[in-house]
N, C-alpha and C positions, 0 to 999 in steps of 0.2 A: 224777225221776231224770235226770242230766243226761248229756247226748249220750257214748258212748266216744268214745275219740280214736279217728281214722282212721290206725292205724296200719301199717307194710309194711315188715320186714325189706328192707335196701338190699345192709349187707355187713360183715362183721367183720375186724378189725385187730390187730396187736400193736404198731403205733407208729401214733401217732394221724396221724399226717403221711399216712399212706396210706387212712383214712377217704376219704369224700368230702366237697365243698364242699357248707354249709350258710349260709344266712339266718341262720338264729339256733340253738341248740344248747340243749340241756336234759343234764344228766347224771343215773343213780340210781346211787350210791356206799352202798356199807357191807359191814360182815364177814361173812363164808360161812353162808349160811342164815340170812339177816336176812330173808330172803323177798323178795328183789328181781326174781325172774324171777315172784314168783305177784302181785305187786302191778303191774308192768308187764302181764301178761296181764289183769289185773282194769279196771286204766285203759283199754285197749283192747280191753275184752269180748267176748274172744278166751281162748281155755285154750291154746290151741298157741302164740302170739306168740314166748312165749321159752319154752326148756327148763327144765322146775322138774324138780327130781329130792330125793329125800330125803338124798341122799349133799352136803353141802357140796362146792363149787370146780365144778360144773358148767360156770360161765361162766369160761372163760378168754382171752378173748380182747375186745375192745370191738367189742359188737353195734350195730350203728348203725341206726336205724328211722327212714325217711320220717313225716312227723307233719303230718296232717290234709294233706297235701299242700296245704302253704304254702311250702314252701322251707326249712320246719324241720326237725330232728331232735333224736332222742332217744338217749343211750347207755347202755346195759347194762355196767356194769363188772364187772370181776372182784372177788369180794368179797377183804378182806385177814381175818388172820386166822387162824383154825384152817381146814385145810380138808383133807381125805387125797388129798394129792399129793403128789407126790415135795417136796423140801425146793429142791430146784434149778429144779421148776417153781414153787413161791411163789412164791420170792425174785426171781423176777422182777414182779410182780403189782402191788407195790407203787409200784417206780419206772416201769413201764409207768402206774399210775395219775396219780402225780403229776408227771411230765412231762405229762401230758394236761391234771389241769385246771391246770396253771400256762402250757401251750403252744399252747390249741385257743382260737383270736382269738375265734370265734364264740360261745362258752360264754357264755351267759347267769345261767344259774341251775344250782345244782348241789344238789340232794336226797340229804341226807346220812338213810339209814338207820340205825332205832336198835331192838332188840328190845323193843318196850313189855312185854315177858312178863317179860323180867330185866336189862330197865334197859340205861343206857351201859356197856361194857365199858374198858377200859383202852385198847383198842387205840382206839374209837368217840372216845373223849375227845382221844386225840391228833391221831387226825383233823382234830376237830371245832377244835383247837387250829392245827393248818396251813391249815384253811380260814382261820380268822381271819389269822393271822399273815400268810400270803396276799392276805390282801382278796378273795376270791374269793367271791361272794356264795351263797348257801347256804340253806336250810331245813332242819331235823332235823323228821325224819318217822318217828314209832312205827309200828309194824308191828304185827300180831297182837292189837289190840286186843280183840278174840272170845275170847283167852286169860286177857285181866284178868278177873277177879272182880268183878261190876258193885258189888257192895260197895266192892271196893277199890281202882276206877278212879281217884276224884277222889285219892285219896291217891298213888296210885302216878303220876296227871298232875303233881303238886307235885313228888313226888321227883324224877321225870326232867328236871323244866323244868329243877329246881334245881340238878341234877350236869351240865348242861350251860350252867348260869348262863345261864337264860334264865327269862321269864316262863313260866305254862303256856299262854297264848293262843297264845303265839309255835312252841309244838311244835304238829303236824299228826298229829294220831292218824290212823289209817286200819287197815283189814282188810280181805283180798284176800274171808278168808271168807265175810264177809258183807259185804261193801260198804260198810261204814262209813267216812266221809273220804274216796272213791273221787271224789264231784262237787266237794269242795275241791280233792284235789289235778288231778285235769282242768281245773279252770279257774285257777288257779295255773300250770301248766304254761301253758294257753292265753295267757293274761293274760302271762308272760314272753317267751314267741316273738313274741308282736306287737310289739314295740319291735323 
């Protein structure tokens, strides 16, 4: 099993400009209840790291975490989305997102979340569509992989590679549940802040 990241809440934002200075940068992006605050506590094997709540839209603000204390970090996005908050707090969600990864220099790699339980959603796809259009370099990473049916894993790794027009190599399964893809995506993350 390989090492958690050393990680340490720093300070959260609503314009990335007011984050602090980073070495290098990691982000985890995707839609309300993709499981992004239980897979960041899972990489830094920690339960409290970030608030996981069962109510989608928890994170509303960009949580920014010290990382292994190298001079990196990591951010916690607002998921986009469905999420029960008001309609005037969304809407803001989205352009706080993408001002950030098209305006944050240090951004290295950005971990686009995907529910492996029910696939890319509509919203995931266009995302997934701005990264590219962007150039913004990118991983799609399954979530909830403890939820597939081990019968019907390798089928549902096709499908999702496929609706994101990628290889299945190229998607990162992972589960905060059980830990599965937890030492890929740690050293993926490792491996991009060292540059």
């Amino acid at each position: 099993m390989s090492k958690p990241l050393i990680l340490q809440f720093i300070d959260a934002a609503t314009d990335f400009e007011e984050l602090p200075e980073t070495r290098a940068e990691v982000v985890f992006i995707g839609r309300s209840n993709v499981g992004k605050s239980s897979l960041l506590n899972a990489i830094g094997g920690k339960k409290n790291l970030a608030p996981v709540s069962q109510k989608p839209g928890r994170t509303r603000a960009l949580g920014c975490f010290a990382l292994d204390k190298t001079g990196a970090s990591l951010v916690d996005c607002p998921g986009y989305g469905y999420a029960k908050v008001s309609k005037a707090t969304r809407a803001t969600w989205l352009p706080m997102l993408t001002s950030y990864l098209l305006g944050r220099e240090k951004l290295v790699m950005t971990f686009l979340l995907v529910d492996g339980e029910i696939g890319p959603t509509a919203s995931d796809l266009e995302m997934l569509q701005f990264l590219r259009d962007s150039a913004v370099t990118y991983v799609v990473v399954a979530t909830k992989h403890d939820k597939v049916k081990p019968s019907k894993r390798h089928k549902r790794e096709r499908e999702l590679a496929a609706k994101c027009k990628l290889t299945p190599s190229e998607v990162a399964w992972a589960s905060a549940e059980n830990g599965h893809g937890i030492p890929r995506l740690r050293e993926a993350i490792r491996e991009a802040t060292r540059k």
